[in-house]
C-alpha positions as CSV (number, residue, x, y, z in Angstrom):
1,X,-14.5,31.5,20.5
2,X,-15.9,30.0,23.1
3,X,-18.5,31.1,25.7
4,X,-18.8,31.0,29.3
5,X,-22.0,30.3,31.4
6,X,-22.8,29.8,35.2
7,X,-25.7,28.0,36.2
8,X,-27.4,27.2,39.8
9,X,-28.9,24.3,40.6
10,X,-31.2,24.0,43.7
11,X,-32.2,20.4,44.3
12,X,-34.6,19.1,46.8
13,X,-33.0,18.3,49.9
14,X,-32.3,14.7,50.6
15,X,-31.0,13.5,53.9
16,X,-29.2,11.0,51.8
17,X,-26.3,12.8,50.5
18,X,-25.9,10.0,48.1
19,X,-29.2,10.7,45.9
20,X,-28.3,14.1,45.9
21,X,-24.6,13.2,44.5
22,X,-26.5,11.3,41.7
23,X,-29.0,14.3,40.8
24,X,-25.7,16.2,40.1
25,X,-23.7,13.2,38.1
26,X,-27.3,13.5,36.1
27,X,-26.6,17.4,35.5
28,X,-22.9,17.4,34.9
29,X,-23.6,14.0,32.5
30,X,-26.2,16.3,30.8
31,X,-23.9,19.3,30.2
32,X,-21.0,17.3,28.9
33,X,-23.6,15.7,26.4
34,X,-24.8,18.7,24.5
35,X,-20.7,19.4,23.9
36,X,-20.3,21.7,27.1
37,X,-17.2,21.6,28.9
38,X,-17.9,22.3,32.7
39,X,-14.5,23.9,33.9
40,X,-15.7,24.5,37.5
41,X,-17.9,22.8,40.5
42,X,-19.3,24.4,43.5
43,X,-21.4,22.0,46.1
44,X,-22.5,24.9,47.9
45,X,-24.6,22.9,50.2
46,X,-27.9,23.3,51.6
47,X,-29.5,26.6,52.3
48,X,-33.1,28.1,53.3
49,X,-35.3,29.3,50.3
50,X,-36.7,32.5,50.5
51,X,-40.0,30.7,50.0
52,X,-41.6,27.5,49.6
53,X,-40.4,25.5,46.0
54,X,-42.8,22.7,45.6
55,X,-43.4,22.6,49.0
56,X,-39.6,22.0,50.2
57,X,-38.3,25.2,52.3
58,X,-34.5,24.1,51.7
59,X,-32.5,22.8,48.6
60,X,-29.0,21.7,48.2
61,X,-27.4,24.2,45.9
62,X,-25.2,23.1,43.1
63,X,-23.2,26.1,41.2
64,X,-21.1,24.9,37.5
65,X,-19.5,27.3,35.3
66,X,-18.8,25.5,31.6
67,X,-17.9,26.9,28.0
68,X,-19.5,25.9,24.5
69,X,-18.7,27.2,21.0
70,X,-22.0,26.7,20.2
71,X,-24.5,29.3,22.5
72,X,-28.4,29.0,21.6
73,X,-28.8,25.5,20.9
74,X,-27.3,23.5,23.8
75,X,-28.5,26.0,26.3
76,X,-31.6,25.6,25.3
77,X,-31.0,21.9,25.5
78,X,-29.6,22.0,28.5
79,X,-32.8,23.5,30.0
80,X,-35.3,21.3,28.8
81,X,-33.6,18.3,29.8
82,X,-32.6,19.5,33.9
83,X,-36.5,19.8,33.8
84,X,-37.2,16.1,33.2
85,X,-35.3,16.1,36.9
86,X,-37.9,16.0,39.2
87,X,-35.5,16.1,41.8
88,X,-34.3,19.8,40.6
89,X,-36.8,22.2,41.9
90,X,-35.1,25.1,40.4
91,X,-31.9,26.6,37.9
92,X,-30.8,29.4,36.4
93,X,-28.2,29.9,33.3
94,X,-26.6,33.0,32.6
95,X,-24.0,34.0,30.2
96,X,-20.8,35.3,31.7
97,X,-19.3,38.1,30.0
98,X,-16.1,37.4,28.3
């Protein structure tokens, strides 16, 4: 059975909406590759943080929900590798009850 997961993206604020729309081909590419299938998209656009996030005070938010038989592994992949994106100053996954 498959399970459902949201995650939230905040990525650093880029006047160019174009470098921003490549940070998030680079998440959904990195989902789809760890056998995720992202079922829906959110550009939620950009907001004030509550505080300072390696010193930017605003961030483009990016909200996907996706599914995955498989639950431990590829989130955990999934993590590590939105890290190595030094234009994502924060996420979040959370499993979605069924």
């Amino acid at each position: 059975m498959d399970k459902k997961y949201e995650a939230i993206f905040i990525i650093k604020n880029n006047e160019d909406i174009e470098k921003v729309e490549e940070v998030i081909d680079k998440i959904n590419n990195m989902v789809i590759s760890e056998y995720c299938d992202i079922f829906h998209k959110d550009k939620m656009g950009v907001r004030r943080l509550a505080y300072e996030v390696k010193h930017e005070k605003e961030g483009f938010y990016y909200l996907i929900n996706f599914k995955t038989q498989n639950e431990n592994q590829e989130i955990g992949k999934i993590s590590v590798k939105i890290n190595t994106i030094e234009e994502v100053l924060k996420h979040i996954i959370i499993r979605l009850e069924d």
